[in-house]
C-alpha positions as CSV (number, residue, x, y, z in Angstrom):
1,X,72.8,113.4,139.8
2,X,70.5,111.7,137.0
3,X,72.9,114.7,134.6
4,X,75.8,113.9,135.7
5,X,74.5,110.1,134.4
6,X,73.4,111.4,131.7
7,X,76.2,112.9,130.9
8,X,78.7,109.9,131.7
9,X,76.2,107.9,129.6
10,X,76.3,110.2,126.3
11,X,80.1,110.2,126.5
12,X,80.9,106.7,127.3
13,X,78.2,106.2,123.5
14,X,80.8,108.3,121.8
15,X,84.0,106.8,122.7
16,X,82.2,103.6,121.8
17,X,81.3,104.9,118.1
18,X,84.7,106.0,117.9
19,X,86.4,102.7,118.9
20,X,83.7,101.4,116.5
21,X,83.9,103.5,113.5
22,X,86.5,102.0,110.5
23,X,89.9,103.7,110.0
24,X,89.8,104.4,106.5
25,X,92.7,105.1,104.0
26,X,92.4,106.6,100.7
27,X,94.9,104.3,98.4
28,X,96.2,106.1,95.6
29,X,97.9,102.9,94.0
30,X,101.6,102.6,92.4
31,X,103.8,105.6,90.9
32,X,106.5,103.9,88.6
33,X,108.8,104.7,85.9
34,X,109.4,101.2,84.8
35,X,108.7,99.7,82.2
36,X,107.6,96.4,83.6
37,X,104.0,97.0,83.2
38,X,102.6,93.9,84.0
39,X,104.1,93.3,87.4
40,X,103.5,96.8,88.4
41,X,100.1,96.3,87.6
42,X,100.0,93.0,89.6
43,X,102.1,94.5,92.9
44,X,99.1,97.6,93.3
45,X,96.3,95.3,92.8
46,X,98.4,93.0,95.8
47,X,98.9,96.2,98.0
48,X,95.0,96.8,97.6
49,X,94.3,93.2,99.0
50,X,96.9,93.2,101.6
51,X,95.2,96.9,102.7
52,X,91.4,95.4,102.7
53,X,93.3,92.5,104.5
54,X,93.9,94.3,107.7
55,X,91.7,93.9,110.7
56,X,90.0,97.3,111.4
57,X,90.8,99.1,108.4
58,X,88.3,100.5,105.5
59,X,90.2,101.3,101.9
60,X,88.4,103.6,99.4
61,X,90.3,102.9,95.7
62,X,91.5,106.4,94.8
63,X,93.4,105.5,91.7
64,X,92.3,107.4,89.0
65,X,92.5,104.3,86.7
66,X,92.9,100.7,87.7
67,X,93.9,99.6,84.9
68,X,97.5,100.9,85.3
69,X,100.1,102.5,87.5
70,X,101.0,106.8,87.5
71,X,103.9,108.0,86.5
72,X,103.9,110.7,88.6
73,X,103.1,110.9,91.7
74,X,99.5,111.3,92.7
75,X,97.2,114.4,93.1
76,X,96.1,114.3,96.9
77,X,93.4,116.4,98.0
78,X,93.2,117.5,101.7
79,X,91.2,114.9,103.8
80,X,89.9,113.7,107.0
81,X,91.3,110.2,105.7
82,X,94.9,108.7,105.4
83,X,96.1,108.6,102.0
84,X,98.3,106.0,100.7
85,X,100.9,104.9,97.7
86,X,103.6,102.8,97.0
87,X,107.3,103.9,94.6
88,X,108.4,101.7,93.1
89,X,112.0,101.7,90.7
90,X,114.1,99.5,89.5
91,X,117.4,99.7,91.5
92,X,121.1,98.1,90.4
93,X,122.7,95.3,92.7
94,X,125.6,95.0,91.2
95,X,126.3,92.9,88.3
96,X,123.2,92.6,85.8
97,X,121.2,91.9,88.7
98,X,118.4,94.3,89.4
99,X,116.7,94.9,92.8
100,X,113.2,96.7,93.0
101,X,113.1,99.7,95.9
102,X,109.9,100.4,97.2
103,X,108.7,103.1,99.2
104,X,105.3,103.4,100.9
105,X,104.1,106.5,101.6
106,X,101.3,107.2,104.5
107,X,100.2,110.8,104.4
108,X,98.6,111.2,107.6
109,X,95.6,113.8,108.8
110,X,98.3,116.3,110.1
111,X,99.6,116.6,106.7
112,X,103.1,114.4,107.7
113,X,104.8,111.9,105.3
114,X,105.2,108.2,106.7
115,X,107.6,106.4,104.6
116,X,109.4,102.9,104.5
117,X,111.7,102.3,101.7
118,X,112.7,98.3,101.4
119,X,114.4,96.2,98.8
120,X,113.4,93.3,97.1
121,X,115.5,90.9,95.3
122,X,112.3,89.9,93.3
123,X,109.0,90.0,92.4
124,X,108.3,87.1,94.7
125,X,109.9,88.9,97.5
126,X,107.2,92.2,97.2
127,X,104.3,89.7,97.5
128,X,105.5,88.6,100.8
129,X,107.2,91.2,102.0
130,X,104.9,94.2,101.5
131,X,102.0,93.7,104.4
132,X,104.8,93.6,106.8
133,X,106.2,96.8,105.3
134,X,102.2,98.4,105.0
135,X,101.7,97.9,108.4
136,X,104.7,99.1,109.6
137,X,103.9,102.4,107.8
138,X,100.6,102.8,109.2
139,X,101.6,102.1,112.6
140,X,104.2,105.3,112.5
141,X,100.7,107.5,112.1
142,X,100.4,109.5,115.1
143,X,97.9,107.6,117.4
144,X,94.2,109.6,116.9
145,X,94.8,109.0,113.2
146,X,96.7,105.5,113.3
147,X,94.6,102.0,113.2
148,X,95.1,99.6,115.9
149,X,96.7,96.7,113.8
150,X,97.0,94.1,117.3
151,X,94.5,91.4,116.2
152,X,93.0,89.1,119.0
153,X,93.1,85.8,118.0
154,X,90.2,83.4,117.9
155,X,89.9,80.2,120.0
156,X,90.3,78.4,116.9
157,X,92.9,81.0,115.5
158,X,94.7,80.1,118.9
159,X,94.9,76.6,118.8
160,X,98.7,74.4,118.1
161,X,96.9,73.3,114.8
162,X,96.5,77.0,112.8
163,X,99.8,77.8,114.8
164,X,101.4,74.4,112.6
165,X,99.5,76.0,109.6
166,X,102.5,78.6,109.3
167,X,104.9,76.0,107.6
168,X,102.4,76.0,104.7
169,X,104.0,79.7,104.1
170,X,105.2,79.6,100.7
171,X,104.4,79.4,97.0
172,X,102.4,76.9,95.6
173,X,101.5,76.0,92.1
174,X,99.2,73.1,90.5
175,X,96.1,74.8,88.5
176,X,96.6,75.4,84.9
177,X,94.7,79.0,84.8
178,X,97.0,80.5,88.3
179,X,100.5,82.0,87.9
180,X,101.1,81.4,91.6
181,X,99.5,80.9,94.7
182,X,101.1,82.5,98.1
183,X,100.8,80.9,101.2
184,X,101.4,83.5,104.1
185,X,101.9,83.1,107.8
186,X,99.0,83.6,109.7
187,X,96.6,81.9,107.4
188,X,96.3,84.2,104.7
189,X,97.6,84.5,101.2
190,X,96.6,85.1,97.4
191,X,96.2,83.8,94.6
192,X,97.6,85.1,91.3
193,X,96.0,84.2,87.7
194,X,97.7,83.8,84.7
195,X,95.3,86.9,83.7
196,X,96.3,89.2,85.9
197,X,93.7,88.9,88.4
198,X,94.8,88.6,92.4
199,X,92.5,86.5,95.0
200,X,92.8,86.8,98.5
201,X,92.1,83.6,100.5
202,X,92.6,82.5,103.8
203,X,93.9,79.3,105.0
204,X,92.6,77.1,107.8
205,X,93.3,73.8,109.5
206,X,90.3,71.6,109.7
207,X,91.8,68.8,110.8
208,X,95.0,67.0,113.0
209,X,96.4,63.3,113.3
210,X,97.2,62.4,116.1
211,X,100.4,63.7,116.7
212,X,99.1,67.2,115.7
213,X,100.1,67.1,112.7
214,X,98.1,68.9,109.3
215,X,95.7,66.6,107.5
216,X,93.2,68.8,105.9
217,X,92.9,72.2,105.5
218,X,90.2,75.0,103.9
219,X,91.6,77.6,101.5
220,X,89.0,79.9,100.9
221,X,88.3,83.0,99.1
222,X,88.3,86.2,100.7
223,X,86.6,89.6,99.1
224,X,83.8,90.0,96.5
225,X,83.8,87.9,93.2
226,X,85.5,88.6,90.3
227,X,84.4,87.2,86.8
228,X,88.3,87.1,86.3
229,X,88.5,83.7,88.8
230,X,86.9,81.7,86.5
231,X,89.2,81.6,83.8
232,X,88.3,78.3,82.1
233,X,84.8,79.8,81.7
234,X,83.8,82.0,78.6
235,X,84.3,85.2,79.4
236,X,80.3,86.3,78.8
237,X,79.8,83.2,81.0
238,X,82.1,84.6,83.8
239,X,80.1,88.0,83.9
240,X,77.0,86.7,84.1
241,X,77.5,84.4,86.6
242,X,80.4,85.5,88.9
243,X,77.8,88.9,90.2
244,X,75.9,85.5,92.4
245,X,79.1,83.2,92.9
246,X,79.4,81.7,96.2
247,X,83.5,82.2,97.6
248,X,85.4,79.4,95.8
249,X,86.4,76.7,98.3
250,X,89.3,73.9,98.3
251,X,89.3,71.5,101.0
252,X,92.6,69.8,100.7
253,X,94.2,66.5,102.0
254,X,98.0,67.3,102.9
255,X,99.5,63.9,101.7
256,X,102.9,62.7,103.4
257,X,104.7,64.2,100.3
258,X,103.8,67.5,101.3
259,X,101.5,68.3,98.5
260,X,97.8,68.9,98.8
261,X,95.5,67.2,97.1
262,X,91.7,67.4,97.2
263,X,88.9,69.5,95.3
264,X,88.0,72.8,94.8
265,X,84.4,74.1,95.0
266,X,83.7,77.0,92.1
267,X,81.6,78.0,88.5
268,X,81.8,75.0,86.1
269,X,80.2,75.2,82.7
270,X,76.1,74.2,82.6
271,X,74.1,74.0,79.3
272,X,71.0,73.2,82.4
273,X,71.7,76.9,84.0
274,X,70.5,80.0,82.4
275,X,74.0,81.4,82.6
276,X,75.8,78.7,81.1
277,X,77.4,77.9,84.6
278,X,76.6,76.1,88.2
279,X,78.4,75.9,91.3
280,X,80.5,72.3,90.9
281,X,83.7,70.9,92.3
282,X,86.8,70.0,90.8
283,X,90.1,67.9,91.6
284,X,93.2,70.1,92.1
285,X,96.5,69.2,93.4
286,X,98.8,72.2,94.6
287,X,102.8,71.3,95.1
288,X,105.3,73.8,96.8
289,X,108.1,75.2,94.9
């Protein structure tokens, strides 16, 4: 009898370390024969983020060089991991108007292609539709080798005030040094510098009127720091001081306009620190497009 326990005991451990243990995926980045550089560069530094983004899921950076997309398509090695890429061409819609097609590509443990091919009418369009489009590849992975991408919400994750949060879902713009910031529903988004850089934040509602309506919200970096979000700092400044940055962190009023007004806590420029930089706040005002 005290085997048998044993027994049930030892296996019941090891179907908890499995359930425990990260699925990983090996991300190989973009392959693209366009000449748009700049937003292919961009939309495989946003797949990354929207990867690291999902619950569960561990992503080792297999691009041979970050600092642009392949041409052709990527040498994968057998593995014990997923591997995963993105196409991406520039497609006619009639007219002078040009689409972008992309296909992601999920090549699972059993050797199998995944694929998802979707248009987008513009640039804009990739940002927010490509998580939907990632997860939908990973969950065709047969199930020993596919993540579990149902995410329990929390009690406050639950609550009528993040649910409200969702009308924040769009594209915002306000700071000087940030191309765009992207609101997503479900409380997360990015940020994208003028730069070239990509943030991931998420959004939450810190506090209701009383009819339940948004008055103040967090946005709050998400991921490890990057000497590229402080772009009004001197570079040298930025690298020596972003290694030991707390996240950046705006705490916004949303005013009846609809804007969101407030201050953001980040690196400002200090002759007192030894780095030339101290954690500070600033006003910011970010207004929807």
């Amino acid at each position: 009898m005290k085997r048998f326990s044993l027994f049930l005991t030892v296996l019941l451990l090891s179907q908890l370390h499995l359930l425990a243990a990260p699925f990983v995926v090996d991300y190989y980045g973009v392959v693209s024969q366009s000449s748009d550089t700049s937003i292919l560069k961009m939309a495989q530094d946003i797949f990354l983020t929207q990867l690291k983004s999902i619950d569960q899921l561990r992503v080792d950076d297999r691009r041979p060089d970050i600092s642009r997309t392949l041409q052709t398509l990527p040498d994968i090695a057998s593995s014990s991991h997923v591997s995963f890429y993105a196409e991406i061409n520039e497609a006619s819609a009639g007219s002078s108007a040009v689409e972008w097609q992309c296909t992601f590509t999920a090549i699972g443990t059993d050797g199998k292609n995944y694929t998802k091919t979707e248009r987008y009418d513009s640039y804009y369009k990739i940002l927010v539709g490509a998580k939907s489009a990632i997860e939908d590849v990973l969950n065709q992975l047969p199930a020993q080798n596919s993540p579990s991408l149902s995410v329990q919400p929390s009690a406050a994750q639950a609550s009528s005030a993040t649910l409200r949060a969702e009308s924040l879902a769009g594209t915002w713009s306000g700071e000087p040094y940030t191309d765009k910031i992207v609101l997503l529903r479900g409380g997360r988004g990015f940020v994208i510098f003028k730069n070239g850089a990509s943030m991931n934040i998420a959004v939450k509602v810190t506090d209701t009127d009383k009819n339940g309506n948004i008055s103040q919200i967090e946005v709050a970096q998400v991921g490890k720091p990057n000497a590229s979000f402080y772009p009004s700092l001197p570079r040298e400044t930025a690298l020596a001081s972003a290694a030991n940055a707390k996240p950046i962190v705006w705490n916004f009023q949303v005013t009846p306009e609809g804007t969101l007004s407030g201050t953001k806590k980040t690196l400002v420029s200090s002759s007192d620190s030894p780095t030339g930089a101290e954690e500070g706040t600033e006003s910011v005002s970010w207004v929807k497009k």
